[in-house]
Wavefront OBJ file of the C-alpha trace (Angstrom):
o trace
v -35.918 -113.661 -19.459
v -35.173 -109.936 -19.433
v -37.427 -107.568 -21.954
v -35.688 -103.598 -22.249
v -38.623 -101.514 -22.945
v -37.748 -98.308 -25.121
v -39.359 -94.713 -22.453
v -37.099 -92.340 -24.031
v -37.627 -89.904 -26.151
v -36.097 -91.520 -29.975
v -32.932 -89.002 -29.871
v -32.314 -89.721 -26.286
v -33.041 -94.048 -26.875
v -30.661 -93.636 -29.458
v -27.388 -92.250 -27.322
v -28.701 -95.180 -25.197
v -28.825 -97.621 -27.801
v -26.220 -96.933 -30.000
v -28.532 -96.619 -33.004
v -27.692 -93.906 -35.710
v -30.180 -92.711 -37.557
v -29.535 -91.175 -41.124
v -32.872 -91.122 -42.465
v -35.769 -90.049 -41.059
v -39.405 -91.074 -41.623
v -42.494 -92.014 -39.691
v -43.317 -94.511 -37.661
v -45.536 -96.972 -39.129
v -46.198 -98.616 -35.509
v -49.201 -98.790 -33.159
v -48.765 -97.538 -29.894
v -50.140 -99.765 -26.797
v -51.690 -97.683 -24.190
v -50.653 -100.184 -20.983
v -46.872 -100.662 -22.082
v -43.736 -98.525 -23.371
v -43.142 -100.528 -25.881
v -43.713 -99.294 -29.403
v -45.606 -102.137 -31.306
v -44.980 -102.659 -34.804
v -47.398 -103.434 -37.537
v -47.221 -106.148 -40.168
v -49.566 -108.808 -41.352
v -49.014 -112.246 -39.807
v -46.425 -114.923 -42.036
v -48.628 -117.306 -42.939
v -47.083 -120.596 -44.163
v -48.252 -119.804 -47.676
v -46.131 -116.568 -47.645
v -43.388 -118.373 -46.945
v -43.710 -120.989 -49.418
v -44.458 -117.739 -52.298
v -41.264 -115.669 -50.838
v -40.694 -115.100 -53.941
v -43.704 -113.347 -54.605
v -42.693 -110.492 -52.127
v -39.238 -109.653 -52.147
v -39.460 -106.345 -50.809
v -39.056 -108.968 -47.383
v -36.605 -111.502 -46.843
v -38.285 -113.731 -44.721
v -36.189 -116.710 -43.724
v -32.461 -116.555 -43.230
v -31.960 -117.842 -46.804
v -34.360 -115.454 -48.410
v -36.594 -118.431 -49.371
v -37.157 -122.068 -49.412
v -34.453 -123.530 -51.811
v -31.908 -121.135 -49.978
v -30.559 -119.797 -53.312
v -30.419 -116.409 -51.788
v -31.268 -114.755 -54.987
v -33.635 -111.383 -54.974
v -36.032 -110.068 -57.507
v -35.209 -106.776 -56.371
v -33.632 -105.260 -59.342
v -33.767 -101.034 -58.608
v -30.167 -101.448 -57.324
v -28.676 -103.146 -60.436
v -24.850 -102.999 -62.357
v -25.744 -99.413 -63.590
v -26.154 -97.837 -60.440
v -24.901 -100.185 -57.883
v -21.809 -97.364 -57.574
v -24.514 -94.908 -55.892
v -25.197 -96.826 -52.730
v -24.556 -94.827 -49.443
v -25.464 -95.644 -46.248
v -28.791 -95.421 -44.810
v -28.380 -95.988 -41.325
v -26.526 -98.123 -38.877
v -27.396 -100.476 -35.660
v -24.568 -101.163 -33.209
v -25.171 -104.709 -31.145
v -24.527 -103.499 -27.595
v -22.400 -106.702 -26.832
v -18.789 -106.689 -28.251
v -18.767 -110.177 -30.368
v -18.415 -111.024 -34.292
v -21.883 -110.411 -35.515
v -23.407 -113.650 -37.918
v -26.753 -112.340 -37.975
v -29.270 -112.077 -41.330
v -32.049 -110.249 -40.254
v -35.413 -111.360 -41.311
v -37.546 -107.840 -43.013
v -41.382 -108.252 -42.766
v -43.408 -105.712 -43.834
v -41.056 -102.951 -42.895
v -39.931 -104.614 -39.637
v -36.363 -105.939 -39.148
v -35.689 -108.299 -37.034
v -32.204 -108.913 -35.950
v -30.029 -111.180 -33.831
v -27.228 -110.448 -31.228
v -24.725 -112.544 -29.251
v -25.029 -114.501 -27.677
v -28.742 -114.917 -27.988
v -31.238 -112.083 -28.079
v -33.518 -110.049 -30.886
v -34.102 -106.301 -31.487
v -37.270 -105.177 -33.476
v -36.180 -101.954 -35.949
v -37.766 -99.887 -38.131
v -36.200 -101.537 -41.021
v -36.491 -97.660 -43.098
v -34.208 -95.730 -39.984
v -33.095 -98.025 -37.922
v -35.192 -97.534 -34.882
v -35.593 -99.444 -32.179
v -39.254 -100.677 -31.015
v -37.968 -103.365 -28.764
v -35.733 -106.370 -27.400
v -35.688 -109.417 -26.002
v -32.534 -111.282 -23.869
v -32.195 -114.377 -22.984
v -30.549 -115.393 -20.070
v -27.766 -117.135 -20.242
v -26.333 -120.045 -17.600
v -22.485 -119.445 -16.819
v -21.345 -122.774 -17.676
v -21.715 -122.922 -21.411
v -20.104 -125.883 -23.655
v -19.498 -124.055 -26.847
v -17.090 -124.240 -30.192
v -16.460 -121.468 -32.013
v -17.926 -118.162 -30.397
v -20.685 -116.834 -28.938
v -23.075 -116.736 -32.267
v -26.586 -116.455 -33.230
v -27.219 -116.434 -36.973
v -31.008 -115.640 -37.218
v -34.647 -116.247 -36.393
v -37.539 -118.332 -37.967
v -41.136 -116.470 -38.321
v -44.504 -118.021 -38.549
v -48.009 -115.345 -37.906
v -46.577 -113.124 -35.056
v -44.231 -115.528 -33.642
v -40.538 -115.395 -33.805
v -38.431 -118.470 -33.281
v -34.849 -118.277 -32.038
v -32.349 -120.653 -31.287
v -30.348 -120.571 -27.863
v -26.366 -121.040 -27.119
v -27.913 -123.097 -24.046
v -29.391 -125.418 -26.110
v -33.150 -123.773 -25.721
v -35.617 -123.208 -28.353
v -37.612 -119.642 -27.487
v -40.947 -118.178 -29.067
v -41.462 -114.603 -28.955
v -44.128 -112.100 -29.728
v -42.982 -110.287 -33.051
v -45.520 -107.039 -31.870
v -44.363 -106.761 -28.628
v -41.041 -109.169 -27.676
v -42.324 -111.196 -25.275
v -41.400 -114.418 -24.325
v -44.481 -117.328 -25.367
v -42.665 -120.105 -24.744
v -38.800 -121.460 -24.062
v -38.174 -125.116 -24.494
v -35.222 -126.806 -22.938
v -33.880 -129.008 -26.474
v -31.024 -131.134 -24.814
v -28.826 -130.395 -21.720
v -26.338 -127.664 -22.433
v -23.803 -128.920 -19.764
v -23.378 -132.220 -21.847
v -22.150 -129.877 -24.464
v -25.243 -129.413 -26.668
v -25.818 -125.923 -27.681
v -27.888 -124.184 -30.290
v -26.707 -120.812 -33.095
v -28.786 -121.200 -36.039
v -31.837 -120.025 -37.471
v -34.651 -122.240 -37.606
v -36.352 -123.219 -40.575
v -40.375 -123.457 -40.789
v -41.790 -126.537 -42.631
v -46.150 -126.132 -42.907
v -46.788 -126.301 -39.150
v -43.662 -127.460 -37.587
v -40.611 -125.084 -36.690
v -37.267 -127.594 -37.638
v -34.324 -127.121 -36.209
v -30.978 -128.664 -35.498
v -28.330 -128.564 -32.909
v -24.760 -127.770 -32.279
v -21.731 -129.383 -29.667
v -19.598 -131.850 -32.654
v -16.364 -130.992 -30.580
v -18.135 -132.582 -27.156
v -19.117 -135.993 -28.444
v -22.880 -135.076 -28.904
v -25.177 -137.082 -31.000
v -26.741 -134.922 -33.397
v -30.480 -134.834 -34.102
v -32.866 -132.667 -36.516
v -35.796 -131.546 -33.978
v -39.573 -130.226 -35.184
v -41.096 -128.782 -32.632
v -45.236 -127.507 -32.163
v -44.961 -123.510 -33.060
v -48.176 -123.004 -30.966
v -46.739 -124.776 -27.722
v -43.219 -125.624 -28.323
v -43.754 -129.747 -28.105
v -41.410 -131.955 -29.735
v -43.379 -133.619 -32.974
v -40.528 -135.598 -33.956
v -36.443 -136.276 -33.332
v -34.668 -137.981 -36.138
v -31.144 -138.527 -34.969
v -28.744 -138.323 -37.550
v -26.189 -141.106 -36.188
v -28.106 -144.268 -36.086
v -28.339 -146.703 -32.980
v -28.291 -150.184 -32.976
v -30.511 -151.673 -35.197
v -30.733 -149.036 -37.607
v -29.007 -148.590 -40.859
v -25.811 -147.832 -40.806
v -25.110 -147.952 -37.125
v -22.880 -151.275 -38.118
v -20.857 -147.918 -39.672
v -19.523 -147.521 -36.443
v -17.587 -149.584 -34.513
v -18.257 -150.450 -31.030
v -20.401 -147.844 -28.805
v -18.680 -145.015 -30.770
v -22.023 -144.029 -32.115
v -23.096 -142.758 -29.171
v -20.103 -140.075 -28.716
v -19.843 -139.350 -33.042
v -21.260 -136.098 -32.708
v -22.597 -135.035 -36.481
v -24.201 -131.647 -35.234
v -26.533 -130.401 -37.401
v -25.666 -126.866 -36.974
v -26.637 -124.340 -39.626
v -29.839 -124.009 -41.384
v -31.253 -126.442 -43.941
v -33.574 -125.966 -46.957
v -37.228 -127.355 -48.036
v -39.030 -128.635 -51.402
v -42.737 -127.995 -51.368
v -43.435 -130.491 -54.224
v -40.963 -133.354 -53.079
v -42.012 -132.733 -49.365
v -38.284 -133.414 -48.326
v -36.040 -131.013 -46.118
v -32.521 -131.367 -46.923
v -30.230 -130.873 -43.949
v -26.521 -131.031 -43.252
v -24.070 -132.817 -41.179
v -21.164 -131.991 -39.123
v -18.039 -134.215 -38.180
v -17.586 -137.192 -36.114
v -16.309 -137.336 -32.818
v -13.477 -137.302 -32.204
v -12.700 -135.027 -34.627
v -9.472 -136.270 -35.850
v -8.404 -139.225 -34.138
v -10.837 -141.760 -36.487
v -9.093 -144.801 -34.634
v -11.761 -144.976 -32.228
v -14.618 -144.730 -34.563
v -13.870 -147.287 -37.236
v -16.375 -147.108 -40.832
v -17.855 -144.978 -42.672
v -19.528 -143.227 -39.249
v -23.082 -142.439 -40.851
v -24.837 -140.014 -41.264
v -21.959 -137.657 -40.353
v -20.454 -135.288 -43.212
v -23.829 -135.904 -44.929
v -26.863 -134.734 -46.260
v -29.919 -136.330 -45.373
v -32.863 -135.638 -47.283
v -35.994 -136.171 -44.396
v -39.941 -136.940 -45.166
v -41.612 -132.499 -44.428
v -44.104 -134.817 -42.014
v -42.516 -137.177 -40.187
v -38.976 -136.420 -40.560
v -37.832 -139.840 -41.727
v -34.747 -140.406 -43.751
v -35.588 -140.626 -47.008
v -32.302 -140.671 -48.417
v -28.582 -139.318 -47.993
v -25.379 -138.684 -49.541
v -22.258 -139.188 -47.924
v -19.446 -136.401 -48.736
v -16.907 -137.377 -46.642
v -16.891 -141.382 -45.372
v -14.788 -141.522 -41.828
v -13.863 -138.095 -42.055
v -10.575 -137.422 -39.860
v -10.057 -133.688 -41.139
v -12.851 -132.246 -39.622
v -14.775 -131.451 -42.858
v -18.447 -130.845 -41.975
v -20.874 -130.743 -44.660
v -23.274 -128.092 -42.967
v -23.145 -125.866 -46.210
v -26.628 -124.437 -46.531
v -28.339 -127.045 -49.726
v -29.002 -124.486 -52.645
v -32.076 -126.603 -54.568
v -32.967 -125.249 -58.539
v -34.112 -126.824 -61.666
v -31.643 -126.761 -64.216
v -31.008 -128.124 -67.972
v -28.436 -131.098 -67.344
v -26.764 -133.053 -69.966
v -29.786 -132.311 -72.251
v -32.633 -132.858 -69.626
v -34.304 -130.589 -66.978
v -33.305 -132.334 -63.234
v -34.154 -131.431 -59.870
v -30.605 -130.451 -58.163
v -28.984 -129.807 -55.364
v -25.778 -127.796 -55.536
v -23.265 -128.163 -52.543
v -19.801 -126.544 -52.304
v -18.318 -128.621 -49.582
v -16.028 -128.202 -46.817
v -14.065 -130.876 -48.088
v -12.780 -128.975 -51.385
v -15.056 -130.695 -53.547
v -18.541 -129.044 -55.673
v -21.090 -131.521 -56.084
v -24.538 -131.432 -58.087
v -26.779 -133.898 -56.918
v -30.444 -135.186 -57.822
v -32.223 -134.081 -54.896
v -35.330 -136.575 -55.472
v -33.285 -139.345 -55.005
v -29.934 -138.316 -53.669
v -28.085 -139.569 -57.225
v -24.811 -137.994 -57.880
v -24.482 -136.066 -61.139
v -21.395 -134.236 -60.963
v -18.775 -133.448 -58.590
v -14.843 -131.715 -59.264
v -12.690 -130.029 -56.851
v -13.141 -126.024 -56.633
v -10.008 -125.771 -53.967
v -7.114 -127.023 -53.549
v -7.522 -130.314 -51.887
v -4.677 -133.060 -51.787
v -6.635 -135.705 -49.515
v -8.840 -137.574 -52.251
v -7.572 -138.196 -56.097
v -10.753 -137.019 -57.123
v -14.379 -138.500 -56.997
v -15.734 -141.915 -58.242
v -17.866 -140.856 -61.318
v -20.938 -143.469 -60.510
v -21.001 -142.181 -56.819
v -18.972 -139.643 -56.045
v -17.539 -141.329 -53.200
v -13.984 -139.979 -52.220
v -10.701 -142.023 -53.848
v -8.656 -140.949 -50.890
v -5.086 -140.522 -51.040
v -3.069 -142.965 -48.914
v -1.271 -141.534 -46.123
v -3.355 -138.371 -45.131
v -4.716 -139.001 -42.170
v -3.497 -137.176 -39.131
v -1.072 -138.264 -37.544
v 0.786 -137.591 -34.211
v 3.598 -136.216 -35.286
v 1.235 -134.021 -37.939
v 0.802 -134.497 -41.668
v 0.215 -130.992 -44.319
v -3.196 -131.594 -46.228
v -5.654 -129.339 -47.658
v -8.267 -128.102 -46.966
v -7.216 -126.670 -43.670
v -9.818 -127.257 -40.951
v -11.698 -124.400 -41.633
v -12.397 -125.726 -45.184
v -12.239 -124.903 -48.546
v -15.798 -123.199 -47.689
v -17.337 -123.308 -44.120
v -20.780 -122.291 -42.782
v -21.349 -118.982 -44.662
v -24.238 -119.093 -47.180
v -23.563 -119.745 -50.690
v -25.551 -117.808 -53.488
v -27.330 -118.751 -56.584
v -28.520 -116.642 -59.693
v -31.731 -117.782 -61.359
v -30.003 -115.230 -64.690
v -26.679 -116.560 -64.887
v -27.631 -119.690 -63.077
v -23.983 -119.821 -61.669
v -23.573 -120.858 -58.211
v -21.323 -118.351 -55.516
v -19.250 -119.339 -52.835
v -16.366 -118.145 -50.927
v -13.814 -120.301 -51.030
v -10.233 -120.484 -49.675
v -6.619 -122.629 -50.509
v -5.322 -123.587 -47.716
v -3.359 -125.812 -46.056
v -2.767 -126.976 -42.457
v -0.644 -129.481 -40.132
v -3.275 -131.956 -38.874
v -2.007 -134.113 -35.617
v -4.044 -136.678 -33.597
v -4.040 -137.716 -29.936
v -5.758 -140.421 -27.644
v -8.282 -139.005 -25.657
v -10.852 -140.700 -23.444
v -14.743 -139.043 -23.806
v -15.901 -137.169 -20.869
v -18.985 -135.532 -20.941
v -19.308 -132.233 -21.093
v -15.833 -131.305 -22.320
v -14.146 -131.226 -25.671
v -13.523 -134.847 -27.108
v -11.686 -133.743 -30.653
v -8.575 -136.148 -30.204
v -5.830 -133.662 -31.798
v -6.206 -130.360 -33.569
v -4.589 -128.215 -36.452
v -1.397 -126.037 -36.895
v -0.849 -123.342 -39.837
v 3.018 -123.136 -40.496
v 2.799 -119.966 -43.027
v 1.227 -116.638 -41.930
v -2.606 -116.135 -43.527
v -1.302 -114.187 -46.483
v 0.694 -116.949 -47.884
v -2.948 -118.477 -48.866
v -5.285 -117.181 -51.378
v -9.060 -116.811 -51.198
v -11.599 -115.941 -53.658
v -15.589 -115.316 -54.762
v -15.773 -118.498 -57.084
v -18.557 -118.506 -59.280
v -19.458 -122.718 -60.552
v -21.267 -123.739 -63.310
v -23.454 -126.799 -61.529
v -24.158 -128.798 -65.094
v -20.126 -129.040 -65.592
v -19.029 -128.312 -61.830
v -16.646 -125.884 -63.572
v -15.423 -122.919 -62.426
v -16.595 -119.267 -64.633
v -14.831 -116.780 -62.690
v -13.064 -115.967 -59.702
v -12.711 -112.922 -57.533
v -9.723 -112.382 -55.517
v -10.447 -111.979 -51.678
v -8.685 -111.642 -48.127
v -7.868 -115.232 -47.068
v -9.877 -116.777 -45.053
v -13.416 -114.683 -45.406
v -16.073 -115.441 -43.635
v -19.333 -114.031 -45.581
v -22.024 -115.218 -46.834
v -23.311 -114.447 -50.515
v -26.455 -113.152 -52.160
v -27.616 -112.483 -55.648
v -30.162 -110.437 -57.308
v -32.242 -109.626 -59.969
v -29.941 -106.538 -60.428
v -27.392 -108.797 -61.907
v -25.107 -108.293 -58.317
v -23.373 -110.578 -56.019
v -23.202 -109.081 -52.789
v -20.682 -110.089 -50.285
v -18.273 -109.194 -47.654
v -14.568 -109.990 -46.737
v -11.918 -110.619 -44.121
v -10.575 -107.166 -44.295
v -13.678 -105.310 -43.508
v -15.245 -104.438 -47.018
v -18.489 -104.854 -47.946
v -18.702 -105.148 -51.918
v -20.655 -105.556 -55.095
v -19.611 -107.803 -58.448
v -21.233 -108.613 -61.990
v -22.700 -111.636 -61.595
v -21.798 -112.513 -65.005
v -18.439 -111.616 -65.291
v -17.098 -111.383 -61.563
v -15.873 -107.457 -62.537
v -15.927 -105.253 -59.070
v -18.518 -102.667 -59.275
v -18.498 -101.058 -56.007
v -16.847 -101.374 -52.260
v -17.068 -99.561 -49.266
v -14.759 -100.350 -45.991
v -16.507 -101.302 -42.776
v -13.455 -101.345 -40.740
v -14.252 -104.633 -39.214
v -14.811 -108.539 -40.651
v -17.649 -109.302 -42.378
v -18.768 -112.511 -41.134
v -22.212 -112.896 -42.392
v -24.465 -112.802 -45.235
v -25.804 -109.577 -46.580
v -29.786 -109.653 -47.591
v -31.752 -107.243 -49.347
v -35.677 -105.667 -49.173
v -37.575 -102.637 -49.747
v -39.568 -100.438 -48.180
v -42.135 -97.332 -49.702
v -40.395 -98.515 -53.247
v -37.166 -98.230 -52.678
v -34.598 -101.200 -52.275
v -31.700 -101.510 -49.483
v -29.034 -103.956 -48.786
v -28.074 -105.296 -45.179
v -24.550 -106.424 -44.195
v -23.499 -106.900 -40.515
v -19.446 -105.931 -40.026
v -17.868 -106.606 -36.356
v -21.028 -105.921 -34.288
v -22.782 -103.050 -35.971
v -25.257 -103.867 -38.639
v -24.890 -101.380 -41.730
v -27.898 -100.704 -44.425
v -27.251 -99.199 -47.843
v -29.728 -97.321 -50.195
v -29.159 -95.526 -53.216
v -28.424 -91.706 -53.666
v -31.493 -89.678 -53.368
l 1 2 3 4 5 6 7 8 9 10 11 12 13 14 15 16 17 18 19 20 21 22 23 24 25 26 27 28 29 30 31 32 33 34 35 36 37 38 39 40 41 42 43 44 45 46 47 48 49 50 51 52 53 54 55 56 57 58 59 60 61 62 63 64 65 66 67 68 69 70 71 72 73 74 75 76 77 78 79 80 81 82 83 84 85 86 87 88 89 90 91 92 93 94 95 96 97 98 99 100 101 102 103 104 105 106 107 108 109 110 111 112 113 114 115 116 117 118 119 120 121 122 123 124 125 126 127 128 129 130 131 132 133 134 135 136 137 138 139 140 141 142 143 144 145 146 147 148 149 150 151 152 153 154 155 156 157 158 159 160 161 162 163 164 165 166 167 168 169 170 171 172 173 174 175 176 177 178 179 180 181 182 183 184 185 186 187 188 189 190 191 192 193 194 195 196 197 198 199 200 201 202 203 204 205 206 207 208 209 210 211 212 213 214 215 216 217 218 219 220 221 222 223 224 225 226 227 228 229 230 231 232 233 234 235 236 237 238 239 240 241 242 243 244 245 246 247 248 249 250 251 252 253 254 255 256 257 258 259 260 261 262 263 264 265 266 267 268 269 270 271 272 273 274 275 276 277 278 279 280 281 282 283 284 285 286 287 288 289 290 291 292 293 294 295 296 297 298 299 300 301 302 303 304 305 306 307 308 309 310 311 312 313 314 315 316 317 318 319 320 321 322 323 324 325 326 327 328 329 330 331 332 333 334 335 336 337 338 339 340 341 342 343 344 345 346 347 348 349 350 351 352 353 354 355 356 357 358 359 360 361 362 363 364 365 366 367 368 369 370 371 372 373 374 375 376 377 378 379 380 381 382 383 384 385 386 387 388 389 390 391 392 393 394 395 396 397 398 399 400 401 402 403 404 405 406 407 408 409 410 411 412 413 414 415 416 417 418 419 420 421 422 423 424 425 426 427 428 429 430 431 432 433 434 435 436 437 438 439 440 441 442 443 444 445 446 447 448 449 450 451 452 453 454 455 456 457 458 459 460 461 462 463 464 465 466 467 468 469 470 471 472 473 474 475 476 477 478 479 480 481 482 483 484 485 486 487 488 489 490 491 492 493 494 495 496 497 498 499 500 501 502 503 504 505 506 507 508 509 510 511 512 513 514 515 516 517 518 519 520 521 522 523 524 525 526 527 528 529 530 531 532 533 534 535 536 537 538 539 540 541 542 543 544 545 546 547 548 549 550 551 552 553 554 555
């Protein structure tokens, strides 16, 4: 572990640091007489804080804004009269050059945000300023996907909790960035790795793990936040003796990856966490694999305590297209077919929306909100896939849609509790899906064939798609850069804030879908914007390529 201390003067720190500042105000810090770091002041997150997020939303303070994940604000000072009036406060550029996925967490005027491949910067969430860092060192032999990512961190009293692309869980002092403690989760040169944020459940820090593509078995960990002990592994692909291990044939189970590798959500009064699934392994040769391969492409619903399956839903039996269902669980009460139900409300990789009980796991409703041409639709008792015949890949290659990156991926949906639509970036695609034979060896990629577009990206159409969950159909649609990669969040202010492909960072009616105001970033927008406030007045976050931009309104 490496700490950067901050002994310049702020103008000079900032040519150092690549921080602009564009508004200036005091510190609200504490300075510590035996160290150069500035130390930050905020009162410790106490788990009841986080369960009443919603009490404080001048802080966002887990990477879905709260519990249920609906990303929805009660900030309402930036709203659809004045939304047009947002300028730039100040910007943070990530000293490494990669795609930045990061929400920050904002506690009590303190932002904390992530870098590539692993590391967190304290700022002065009003300017911009730095008070410290943390890196992590890194191994050179990496087994990774999809980029060198880290999406956010967990927070629980002054401890910070960050997941590691080695596969390592970390605890750091929020006052000072420090390391506390670093545990080792599973062996990165087998192909395990770690890029989400971690989700706090009472006393436990929960988190999952990444590596589908290198025959992994997944798990959902919860570790000690005082000491960083494991309290409980459930694996999400059963072994032998468990249900639903006769889902796969042979010893395939132990090579059917199912990473669980994006953050999942929690219900206080059911006690349950909800997490997703990723894909088997191999990918997209299922001939190896034969059945339904549980609990992959699923969510499982897991006991807050012990972190036993209560129950799960299936999107995607023997999935040979790639289709994870690690969408981010949105969870809100809503009236449906005359009655008030606990849901769930999942856009899925696979092309398909889906409103499910979340109590029980019960399907309610389910229609396509992309173009799909692998299932026929959904059986309406439950909602299991009437596949098409003839889809799977094949090795010559066979056109289906959704492409492999999905009619949706990883980035956060939204929710509004005033419209009570549901928000998710979507895209029509298509793709040429081929298999191979390939023989597992640990450590490397064990997919068993791949993808191929045949059209260039502009043949495709993407959009902002705004689903009503009690009839899973679609209100309104917003026309977008194909293939966007940002993440949604709604407010009180009657705004859905997102990003797109192209660089812009934008604002719509949540009611109607009209455009009320865009500003180009000049590079993609590949995560989810957030929002807080500090001294009364409300900003919006949005990181674009690697510098992380934060709007305020016109003084």
């Amino acid at each position: 572990m490496k700490k950067i201390t901050n002994p310049f003067p702020p103008a000079l720190a900032a040519a150092f640091l690549g921080v602009s500042f564009l508004v200036s105000a005091p510190l609200q810090a504490q300075e510590d007489p035996f160290s150069t770091v500035i130390t930050p002041a905020f009162s410790p997150i106490t788990w009841e804080r986080l369960v009443n997020a919603d009490d404080e939303p001048e802080n966002w303070l887990m990477y879905s804004g709260t519990l249920d994940s609906q990303r929805y604000s009660l900030l309402d000072q930036i709203n659809v009269d004045n939304v047009d009036q947002l300028e730039m406060k100040w910007a943070y550029q990530i000293p490494v050059i990669d795609r930045a996925e990061t929400v920050p967490l904002v506690v009590d005027g303190i932002m904390f945000i992530t870098e590539a491949p692993s590391n967190v910067v304290a700022v002065d969430a009003l300017t911009g300023r730095q008070y410290w860092r943390y890196d992590h060192d890194m191994p050179d032999d990496l087994r990774i996907c999809c980029g060198r990512n880290n999406r956010g961190v967990a927070i629980l009293g002054e401890t910070l909790f960050m997941s590691t692309l080695d596969a390592h869980l970390v605890a750091i002092d929020a006052r000072t960035g420090n390391l506390l403690w670093d545990k080792e989760v599973a062996p990165h040169d087998s192909g395990y790795s770690k890029t989400a944020a971690p989700l706090i459940v009472k006393d436990k820090v929960v988190t999952g793990i990444a590596g589908g593509e290198f025959g992994i078995r997944g798990f959902i960990d919860a570790y000690d936040p005082e000491t960083g002990e494991l309290e409980w592994r459930t694996y999400v692909i059963p072994g032998p003796g468990e249900f639903g291990n006769d889902t796969w044939s042979g010893d395939s189970w132990k090579t059917g990856g199912a990473a669980t590798w994006i953050t999942g959500s929690y219900d206080e009064e059911l006690n349950q966490i909800y997490w997703g699934t990723g894909n088997p392994g191999p990918d997209w040769n299922g001939d190896v694999r034969l059945g339904d391969n549980l609990y992959s492409d699923s969510v499982v619903a897991l006991d807050g305590d012990t972190g036993e399956i209560e129950w799960h839903f299936q999107f995607t039996p023997h999935d040979v297209h790639d289709y994870d269902s690690i969408q981010i669980p949105i969870l809100a009460d809503i009236e449906f077919e005359g009655r008030e139900r606990k849901v769930m409300m999942w856009a899925n990789r696979n092309g398909f929306y889906y409103t499910l009980d979340r109590t029980d796991g019960e399907f309610l409703i389910g229609k396509p909100y992309a173009a799909q041409t692998w299932a026929q639709g959904l059986d309406p008792v439950t909602g299991r896939p009437i596949r098409v015949p003839g889809m799977a890949p094949t090795y010559e290659g066979i056109m289906v849609s959704p492409p492999i990156v999905g009619a949706t991926n990883w980035y956060s949906p939204g929710y509004s509790q005033d419209t009570g639509l549901f928000y998710v970036t979507s895209f029509d695609g298509e793709q040429e899906f081929f298999k191979r034979d390939e023989d597992y060896e640990e450590g490397e990629r064990f997919t068993g064939g791949g993808g191929r577009y045949t059209q260039p990206m502009d043949a495709y159409h993407s959009s902002i798609r705004a689903i009503n969950p009690g009839t899973a159909e679609i209100e309104w649609e917003f026309p977008i850069m194909p293939r966007s990669s940002a993440g949604i969040t709604t407010t009180a202010g009657g705004i859905v804030f997102t990003g797109s492909a192209d660089g812009y960072f934008f604002a719509l009616d949540a009611q109607s879908g009209e455009e009320l105001w865009n500003i180009s970033l000049g590079r993609r927008v590949h995560a989810a914007p957030m929002t807080f406030a500090v001294d009364g007045h409300q900003y919006v976050t949005i990181a674009s390529g690697n510098v992380v931009y934060t709007f305020g309104l016109r003084n």
